[in-house]
N, C-alpha and C positions, 0 to 999 in steps of 0.2 A: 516698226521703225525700220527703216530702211538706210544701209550704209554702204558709202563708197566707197570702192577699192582701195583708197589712201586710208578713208577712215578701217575699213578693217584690217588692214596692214600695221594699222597704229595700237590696235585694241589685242591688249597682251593674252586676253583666254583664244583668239584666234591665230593667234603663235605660236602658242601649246597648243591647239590642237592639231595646226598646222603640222607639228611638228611629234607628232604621237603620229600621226597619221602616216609621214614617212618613216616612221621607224618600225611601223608594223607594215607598210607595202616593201620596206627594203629585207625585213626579217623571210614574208612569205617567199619573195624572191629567190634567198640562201635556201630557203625550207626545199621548196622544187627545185633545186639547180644539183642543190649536195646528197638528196637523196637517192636511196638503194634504190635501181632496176629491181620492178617487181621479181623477176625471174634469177634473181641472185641467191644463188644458194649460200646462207648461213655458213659459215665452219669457223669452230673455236678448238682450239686444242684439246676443251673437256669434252666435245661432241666425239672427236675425233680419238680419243680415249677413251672412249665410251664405245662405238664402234669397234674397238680393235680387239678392247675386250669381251665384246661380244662376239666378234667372230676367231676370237680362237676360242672361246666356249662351244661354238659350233663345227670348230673344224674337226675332220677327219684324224682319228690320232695314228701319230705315226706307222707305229706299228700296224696299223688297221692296214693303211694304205698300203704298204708294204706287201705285205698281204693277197693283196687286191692284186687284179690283172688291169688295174684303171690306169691311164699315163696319171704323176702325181709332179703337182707346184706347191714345191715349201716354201715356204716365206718365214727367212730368219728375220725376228724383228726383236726390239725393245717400247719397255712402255714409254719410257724417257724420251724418244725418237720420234722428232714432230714430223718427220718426212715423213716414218709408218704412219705413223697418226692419218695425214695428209691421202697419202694412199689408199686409209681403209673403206670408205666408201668406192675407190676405181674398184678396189680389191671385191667390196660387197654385192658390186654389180656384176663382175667377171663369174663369180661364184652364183650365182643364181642364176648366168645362162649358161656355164658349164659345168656345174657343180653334180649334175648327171653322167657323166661319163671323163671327168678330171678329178681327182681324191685332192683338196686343198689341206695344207695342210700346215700350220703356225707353231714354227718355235722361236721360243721365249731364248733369246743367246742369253741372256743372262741368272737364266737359271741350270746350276749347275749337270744337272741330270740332262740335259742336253750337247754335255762339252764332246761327247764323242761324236756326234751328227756336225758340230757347227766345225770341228777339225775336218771332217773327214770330205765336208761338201766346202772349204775352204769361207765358210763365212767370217770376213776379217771387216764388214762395213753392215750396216742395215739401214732400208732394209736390201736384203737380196731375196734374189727369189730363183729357186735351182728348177727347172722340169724334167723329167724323169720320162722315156717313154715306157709304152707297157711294159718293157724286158728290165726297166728300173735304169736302164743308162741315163746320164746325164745328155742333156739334148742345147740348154740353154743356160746360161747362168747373166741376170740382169742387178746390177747394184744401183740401188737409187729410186727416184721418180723415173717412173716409165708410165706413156700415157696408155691408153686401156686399148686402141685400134694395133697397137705393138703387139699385144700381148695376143690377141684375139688375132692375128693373121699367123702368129705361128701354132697358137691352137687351132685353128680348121687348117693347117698344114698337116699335124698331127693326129688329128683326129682323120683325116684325108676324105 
């Protein structure tokens, strides 16, 4: 059987489906419009805490570096501190192309065996991050988000 535009207009399951039908072409529409760029990198503050603590697990400990005839970047941080947080991945990258010849090196300002470094390199914000060249002088001191070509134009200044 065969029906007319009025007559299917009129016929109530062709209304409902009429009408599913635009609620699932208006749905896919949102679905592609509000979705993530494949190339978006994920960060949640537990990644990013997770990350931070893994690379002060990894870093150089102080006194090592100290030590050391390598130029050294401390980065005074906290765990609380979602800007270090934020960081630690610029920080995980910087450390894997210079982590050969710069001593990285992570203190915790809120642990108290630390109060003599965070006075003495004046860390009053985090995160900061003090560089040191090979003779241990302070050469730079950055507080905050700093993006990672920053950081990298005055280590291959220093590195020369």
């Amino acid at each position: 059987m065969v029906f007319t535009a009025k007559e299917r207009l009129a016929n109530p399951s062709v209304k409902v489906l009429g009408a599913v039908i635009a609620v699932l072409m208006a749905a896919l529409v949102t679905l592609l419009i509000t979705r993530p760029a494949a190339t978006t990198t994920s960060f949640t503050p537990l990644s990013g805490l997770m990350t931070l603590k893994s690379m002060a697990a990894e870093a150089v400990s102080y006194e090592d570096a100290i030590a050391s005839s390598n130029p050294i970047l401390i980065e005074f941080y906290a765990d609380w501190c979602t800007t270090c947080q934020g960081m630690s991945s610029t920080m995980a990258d910087l450390h894997q192309q210079y982590g050969q010849t710069i001593n990285f090196v992570m203190i915790d300002i809120d642990n108290p065996q630390w109060a003599t470094q965070v006075a003495d390199y004046g860390a009053s914000g985090v995160p900061q991050f003090t560089l040191l060249n090979a003779q241990h002088h302070e050469v730079k001191t950055w507080v905050g988000k700093v993006p990672s070509p920053i950081f990298a134009n005055v280590f291959d200044q220093l590195l020369g």
